[in-house]
Residue frames as a rotation matrix with the C-alpha (Angstrom) as fourth column:
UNK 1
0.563 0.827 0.000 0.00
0.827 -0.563 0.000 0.00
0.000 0.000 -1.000 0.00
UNK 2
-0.598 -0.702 -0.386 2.89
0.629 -0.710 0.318 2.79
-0.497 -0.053 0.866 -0.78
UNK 3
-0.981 -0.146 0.128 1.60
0.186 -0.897 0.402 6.15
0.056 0.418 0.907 -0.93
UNK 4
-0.161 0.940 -0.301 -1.72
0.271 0.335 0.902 5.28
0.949 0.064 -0.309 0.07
UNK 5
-0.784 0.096 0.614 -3.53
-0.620 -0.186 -0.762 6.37
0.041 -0.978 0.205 3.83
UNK 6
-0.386 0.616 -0.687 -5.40
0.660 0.704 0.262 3.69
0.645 -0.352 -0.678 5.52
UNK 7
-0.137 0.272 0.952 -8.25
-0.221 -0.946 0.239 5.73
0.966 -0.178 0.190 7.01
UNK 8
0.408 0.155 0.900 -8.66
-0.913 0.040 0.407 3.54
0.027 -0.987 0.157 9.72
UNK 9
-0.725 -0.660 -0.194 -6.59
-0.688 0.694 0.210 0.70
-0.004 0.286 -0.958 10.77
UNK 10
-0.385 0.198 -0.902 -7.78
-0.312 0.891 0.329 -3.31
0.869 0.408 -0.281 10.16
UNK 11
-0.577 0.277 -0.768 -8.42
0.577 0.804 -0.144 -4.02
0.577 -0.526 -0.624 13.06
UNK 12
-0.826 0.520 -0.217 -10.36
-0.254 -0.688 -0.680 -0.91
-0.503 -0.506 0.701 14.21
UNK 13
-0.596 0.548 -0.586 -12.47
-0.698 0.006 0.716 -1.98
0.396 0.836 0.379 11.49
UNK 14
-0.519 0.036 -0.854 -12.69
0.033 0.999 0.022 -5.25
0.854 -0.016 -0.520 12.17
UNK 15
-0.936 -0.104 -0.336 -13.86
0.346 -0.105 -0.932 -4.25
0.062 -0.989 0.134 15.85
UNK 16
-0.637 0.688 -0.348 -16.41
-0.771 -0.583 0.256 -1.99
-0.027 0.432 0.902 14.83
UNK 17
-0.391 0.531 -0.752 -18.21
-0.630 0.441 0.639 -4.93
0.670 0.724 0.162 12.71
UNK 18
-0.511 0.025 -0.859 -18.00
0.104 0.994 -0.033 -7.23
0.853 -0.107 -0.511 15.65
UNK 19
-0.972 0.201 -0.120 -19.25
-0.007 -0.539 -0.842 -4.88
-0.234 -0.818 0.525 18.12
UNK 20
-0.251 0.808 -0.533 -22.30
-0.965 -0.249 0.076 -4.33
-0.071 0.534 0.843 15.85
UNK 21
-0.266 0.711 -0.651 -22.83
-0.494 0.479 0.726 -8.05
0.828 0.515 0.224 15.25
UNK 22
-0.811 -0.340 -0.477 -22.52
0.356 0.361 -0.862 -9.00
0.465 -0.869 -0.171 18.66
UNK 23
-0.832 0.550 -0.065 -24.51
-0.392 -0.668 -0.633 -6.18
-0.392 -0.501 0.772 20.08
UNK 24
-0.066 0.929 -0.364 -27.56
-0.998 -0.060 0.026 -7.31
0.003 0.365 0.931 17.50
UNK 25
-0.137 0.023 0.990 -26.94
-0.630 0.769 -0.105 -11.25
-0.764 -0.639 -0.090 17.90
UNK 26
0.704 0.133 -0.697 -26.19
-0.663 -0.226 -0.713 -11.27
-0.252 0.965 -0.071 14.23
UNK 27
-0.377 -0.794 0.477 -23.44
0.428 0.308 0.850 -13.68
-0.822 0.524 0.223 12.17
UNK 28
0.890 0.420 -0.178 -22.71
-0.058 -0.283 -0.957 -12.23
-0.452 0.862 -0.228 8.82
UNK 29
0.223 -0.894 0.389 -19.78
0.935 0.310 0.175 -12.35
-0.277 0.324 0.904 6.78
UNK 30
0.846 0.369 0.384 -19.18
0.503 -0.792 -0.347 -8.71
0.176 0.487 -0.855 6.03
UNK 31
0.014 -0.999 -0.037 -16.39
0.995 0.010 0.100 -6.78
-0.100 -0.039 0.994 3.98
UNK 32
0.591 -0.025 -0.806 -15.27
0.312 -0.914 0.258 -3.01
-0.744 -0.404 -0.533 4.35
UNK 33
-0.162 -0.849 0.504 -13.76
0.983 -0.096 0.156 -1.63
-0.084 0.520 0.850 1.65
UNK 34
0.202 0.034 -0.979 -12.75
0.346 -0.937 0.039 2.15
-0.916 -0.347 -0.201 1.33
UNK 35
0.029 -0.084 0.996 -13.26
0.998 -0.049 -0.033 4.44
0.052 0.995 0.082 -1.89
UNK 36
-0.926 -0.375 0.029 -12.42
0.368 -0.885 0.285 7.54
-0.081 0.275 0.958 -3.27
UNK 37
-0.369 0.684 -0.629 -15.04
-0.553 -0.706 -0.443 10.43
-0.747 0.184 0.639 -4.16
UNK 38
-0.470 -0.213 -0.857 -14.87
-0.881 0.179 0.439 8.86
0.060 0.961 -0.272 -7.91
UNK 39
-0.968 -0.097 -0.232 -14.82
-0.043 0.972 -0.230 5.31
0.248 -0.213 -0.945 -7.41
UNK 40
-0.833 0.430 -0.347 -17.80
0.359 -0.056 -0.931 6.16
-0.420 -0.901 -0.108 -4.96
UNK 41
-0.491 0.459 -0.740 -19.74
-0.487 -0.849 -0.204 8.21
-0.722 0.261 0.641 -7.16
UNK 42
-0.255 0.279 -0.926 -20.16
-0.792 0.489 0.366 5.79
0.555 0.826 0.096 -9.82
UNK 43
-0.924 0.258 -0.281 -21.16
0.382 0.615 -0.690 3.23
-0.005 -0.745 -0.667 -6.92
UNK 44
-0.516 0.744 -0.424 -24.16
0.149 -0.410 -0.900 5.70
-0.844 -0.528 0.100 -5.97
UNK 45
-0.277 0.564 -0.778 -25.27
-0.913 -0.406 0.031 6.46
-0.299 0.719 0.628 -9.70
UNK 46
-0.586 -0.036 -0.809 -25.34
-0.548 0.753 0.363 3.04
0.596 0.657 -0.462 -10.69
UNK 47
-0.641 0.697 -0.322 -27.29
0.385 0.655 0.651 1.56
0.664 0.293 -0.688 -7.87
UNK 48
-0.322 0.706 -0.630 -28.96
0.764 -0.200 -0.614 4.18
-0.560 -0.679 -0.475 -5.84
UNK 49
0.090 0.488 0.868 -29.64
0.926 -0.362 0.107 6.49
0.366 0.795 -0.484 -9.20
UNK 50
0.884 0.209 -0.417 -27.69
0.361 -0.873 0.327 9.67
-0.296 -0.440 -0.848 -7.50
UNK 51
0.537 -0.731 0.421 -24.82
0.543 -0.083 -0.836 11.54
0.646 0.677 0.353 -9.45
UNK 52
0.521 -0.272 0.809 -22.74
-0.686 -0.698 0.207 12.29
0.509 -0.662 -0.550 -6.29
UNK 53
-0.375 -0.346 -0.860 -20.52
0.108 0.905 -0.411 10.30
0.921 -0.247 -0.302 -4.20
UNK 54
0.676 0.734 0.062 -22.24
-0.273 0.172 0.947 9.62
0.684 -0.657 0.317 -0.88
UNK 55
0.382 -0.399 0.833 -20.68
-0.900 0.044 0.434 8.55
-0.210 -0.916 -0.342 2.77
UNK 56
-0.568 0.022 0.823 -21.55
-0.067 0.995 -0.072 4.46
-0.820 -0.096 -0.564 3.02
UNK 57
0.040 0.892 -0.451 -23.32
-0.944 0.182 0.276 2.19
0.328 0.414 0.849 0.96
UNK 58
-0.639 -0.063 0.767 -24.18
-0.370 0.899 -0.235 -1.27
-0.674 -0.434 -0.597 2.11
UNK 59
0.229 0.677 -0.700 -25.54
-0.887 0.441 0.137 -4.34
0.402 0.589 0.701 0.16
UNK 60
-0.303 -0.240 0.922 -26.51
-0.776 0.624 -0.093 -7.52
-0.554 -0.743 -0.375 1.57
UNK 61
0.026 0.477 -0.878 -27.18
-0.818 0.515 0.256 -10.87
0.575 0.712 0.404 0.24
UNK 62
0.735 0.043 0.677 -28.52
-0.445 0.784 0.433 -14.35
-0.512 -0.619 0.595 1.71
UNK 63
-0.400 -0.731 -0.553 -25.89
-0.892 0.448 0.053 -16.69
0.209 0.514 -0.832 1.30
UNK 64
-0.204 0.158 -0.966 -25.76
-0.188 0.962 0.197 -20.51
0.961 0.222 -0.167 1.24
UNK 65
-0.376 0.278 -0.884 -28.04
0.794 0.589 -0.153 -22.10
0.478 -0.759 -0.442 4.20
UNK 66
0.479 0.847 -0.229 -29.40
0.810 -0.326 0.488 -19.17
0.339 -0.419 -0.842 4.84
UNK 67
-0.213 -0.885 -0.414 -26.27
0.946 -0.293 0.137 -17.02
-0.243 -0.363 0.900 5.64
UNK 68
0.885 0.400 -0.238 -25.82
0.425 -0.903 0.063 -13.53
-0.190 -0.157 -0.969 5.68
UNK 69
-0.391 -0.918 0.066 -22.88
0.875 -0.349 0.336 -11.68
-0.286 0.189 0.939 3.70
UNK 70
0.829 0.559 -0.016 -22.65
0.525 -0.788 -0.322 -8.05
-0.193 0.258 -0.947 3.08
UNK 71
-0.025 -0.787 0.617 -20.60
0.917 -0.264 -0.299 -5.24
0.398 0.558 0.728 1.33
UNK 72
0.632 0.065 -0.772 -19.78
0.555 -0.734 0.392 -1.91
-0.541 -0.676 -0.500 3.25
UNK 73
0.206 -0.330 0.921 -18.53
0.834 -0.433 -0.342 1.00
0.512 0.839 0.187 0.76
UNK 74
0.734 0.363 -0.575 -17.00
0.596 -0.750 0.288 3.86
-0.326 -0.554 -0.766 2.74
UNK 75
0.486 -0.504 0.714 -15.85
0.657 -0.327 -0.679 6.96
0.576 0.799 0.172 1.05
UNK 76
0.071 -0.552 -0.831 -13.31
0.903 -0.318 0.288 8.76
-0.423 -0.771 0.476 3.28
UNK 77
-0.664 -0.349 0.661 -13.43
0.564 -0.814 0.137 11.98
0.490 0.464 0.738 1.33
UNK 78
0.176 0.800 0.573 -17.33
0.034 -0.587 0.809 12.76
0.984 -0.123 -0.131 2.14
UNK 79
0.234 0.090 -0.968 -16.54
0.737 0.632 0.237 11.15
0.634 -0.769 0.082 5.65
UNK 80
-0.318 -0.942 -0.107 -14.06
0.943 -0.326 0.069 13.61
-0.100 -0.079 0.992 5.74
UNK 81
-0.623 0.115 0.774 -16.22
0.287 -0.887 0.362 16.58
0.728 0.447 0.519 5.30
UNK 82
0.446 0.893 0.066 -18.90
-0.049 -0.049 0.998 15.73
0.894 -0.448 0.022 7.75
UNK 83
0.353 -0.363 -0.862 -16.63
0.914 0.332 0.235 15.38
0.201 -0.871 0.448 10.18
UNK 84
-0.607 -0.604 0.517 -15.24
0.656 -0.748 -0.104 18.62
0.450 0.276 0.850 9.51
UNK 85
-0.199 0.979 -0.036 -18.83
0.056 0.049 0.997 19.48
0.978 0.196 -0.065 9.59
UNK 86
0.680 0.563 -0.470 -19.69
0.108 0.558 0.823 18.09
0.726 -0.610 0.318 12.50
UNK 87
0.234 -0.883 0.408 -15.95
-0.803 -0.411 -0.430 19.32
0.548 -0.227 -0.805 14.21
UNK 88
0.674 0.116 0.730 -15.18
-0.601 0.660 0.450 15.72
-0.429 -0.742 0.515 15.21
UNK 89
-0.144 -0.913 0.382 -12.25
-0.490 0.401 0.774 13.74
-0.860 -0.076 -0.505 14.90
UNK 90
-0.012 0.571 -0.821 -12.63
-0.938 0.278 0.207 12.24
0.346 0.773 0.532 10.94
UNK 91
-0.783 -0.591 0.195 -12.17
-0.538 0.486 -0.689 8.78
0.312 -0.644 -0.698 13.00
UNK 92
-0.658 0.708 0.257 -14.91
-0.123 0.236 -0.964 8.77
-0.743 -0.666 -0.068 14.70
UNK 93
0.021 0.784 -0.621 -16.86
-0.799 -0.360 -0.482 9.48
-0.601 0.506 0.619 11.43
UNK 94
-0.144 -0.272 -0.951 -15.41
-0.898 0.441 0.009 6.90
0.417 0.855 -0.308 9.91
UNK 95
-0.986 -0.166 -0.028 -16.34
-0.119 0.804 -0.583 4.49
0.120 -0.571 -0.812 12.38
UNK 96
-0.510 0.855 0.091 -19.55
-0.509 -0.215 -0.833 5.94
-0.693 -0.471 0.545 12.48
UNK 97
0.066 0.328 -0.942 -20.04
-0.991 -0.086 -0.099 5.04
-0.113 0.941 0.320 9.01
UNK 98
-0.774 -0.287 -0.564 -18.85
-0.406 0.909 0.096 1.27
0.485 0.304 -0.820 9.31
UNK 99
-0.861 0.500 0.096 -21.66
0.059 0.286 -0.956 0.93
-0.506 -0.817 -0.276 12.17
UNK 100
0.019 0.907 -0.422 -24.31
-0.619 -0.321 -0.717 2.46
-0.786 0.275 0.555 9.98
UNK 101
0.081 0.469 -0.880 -23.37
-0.962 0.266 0.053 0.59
0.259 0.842 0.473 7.27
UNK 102
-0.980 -0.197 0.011 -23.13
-0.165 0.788 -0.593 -2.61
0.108 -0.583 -0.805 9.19
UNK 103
-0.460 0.888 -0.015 -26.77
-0.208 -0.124 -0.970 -1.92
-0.863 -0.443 0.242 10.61
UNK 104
-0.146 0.393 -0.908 -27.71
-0.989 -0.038 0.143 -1.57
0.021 0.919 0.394 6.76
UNK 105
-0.345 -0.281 -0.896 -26.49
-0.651 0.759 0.012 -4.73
0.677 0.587 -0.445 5.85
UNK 106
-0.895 0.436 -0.094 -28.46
0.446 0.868 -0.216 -6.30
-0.012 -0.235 -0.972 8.58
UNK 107
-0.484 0.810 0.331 -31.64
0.621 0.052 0.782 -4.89
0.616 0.584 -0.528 7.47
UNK 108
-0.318 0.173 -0.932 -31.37
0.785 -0.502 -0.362 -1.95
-0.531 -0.847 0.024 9.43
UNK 109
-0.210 -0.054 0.976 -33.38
0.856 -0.493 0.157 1.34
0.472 0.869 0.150 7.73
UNK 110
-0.466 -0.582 -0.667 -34.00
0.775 -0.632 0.010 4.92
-0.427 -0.512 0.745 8.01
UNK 111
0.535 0.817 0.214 -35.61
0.653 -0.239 -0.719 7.95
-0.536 0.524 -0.661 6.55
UNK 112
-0.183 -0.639 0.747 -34.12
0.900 -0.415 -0.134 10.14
0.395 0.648 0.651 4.45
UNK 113
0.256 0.520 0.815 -33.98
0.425 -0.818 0.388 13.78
0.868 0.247 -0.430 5.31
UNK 114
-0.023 -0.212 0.977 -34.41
-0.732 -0.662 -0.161 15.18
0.681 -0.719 -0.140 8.56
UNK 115
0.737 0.660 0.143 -35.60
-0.610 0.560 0.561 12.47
0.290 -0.501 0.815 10.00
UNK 116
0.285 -0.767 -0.575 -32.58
-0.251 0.520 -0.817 10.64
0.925 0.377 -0.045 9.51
UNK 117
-0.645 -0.547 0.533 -30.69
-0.321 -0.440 -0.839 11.83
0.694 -0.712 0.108 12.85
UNK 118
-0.406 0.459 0.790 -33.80
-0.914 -0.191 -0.358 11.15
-0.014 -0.867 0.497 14.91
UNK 119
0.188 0.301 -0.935 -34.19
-0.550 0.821 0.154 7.54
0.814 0.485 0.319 13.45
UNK 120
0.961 0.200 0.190 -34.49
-0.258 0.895 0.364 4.12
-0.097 -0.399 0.912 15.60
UNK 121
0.536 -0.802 0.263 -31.25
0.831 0.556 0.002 3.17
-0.147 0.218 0.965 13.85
UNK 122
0.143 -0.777 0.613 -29.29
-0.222 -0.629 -0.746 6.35
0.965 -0.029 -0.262 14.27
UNK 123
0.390 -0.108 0.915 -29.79
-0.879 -0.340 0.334 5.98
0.275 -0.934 -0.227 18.02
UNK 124
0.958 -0.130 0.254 -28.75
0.027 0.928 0.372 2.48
-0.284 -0.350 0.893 17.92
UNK 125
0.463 -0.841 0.279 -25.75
0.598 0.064 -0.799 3.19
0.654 0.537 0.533 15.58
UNK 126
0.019 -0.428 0.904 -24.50
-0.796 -0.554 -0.246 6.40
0.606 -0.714 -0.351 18.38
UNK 127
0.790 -0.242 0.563 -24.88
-0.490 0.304 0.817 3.85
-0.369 -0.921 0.122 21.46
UNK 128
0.840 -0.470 0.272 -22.40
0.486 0.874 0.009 1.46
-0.242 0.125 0.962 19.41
UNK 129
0.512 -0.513 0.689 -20.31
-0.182 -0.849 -0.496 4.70
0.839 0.129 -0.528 18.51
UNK 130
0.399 -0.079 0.914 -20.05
-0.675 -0.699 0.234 4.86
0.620 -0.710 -0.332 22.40
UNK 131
0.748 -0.497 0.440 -18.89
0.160 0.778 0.607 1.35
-0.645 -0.383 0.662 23.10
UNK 132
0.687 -0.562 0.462 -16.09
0.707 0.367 -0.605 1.97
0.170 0.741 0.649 20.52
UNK 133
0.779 -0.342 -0.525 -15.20
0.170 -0.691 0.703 5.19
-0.603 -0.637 -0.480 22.64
């Protein structure tokens, strides 16, 4: 990886995911993979039909026997603004973002909009925030 910033390390990741399936009593296979603006953008136009790159996406599929695998897309640029945003460490945001999209990928949802922040699954995603400390 020369010349390249890991936004957060492997095993913060990796923590994160298990905190989240643990916490919901969940087994899933699920992988994290960080993207550029770019990369990201053509992610969001292609299957959420929005010409912009976006934070997270998540996509889940059953797997064999019934299993549960899922794909976590976080774009450290936007991450990187909202944190700015939001004057918090980009860290944390980026952790936030593996939680939320974690939640996704177990069939966690949300409203768009305002609502968003005051959602069932934001407050669940912040308490796990707060065990990751």
């Amino acid at each position: 990886m020369a010349g390249r910033v890991v936004p957060l390390p492997p095993a913060a990741v990796r923590r994160a995911v298990r905190t989240v399936l643990r916490g919901e009593r969940r087994a899933a296979g699920i992988c994290v993979t960080f993207l550029g603006p770019i990369a990201m953008r053509r992610l969001n136009r292609r299957y959420k039909h929005r010409d912009r790159p976006t934070d997270v996406l998540a996509f889940s599929l059953s797997g064999p026997g019934g299993s549960l695998v899922g794909d976590v897309y976080v774009c450290r640029a936007v991450a990187a603004a909202e944190a700015r945003a939001r004057r918090i460490p980009l860290r944390t945001e980026l952790l936030r973002l593996v939680v939320h999209g974690t939640l996704h990928v177990l069939g966690h949802d949300h409203p768009e909009g305002d609502g968003r922040e005051r959602s069932a699954m934001w407050r669940r995603q912040e308490r796990y925030l707060r065990r990751l400390g």
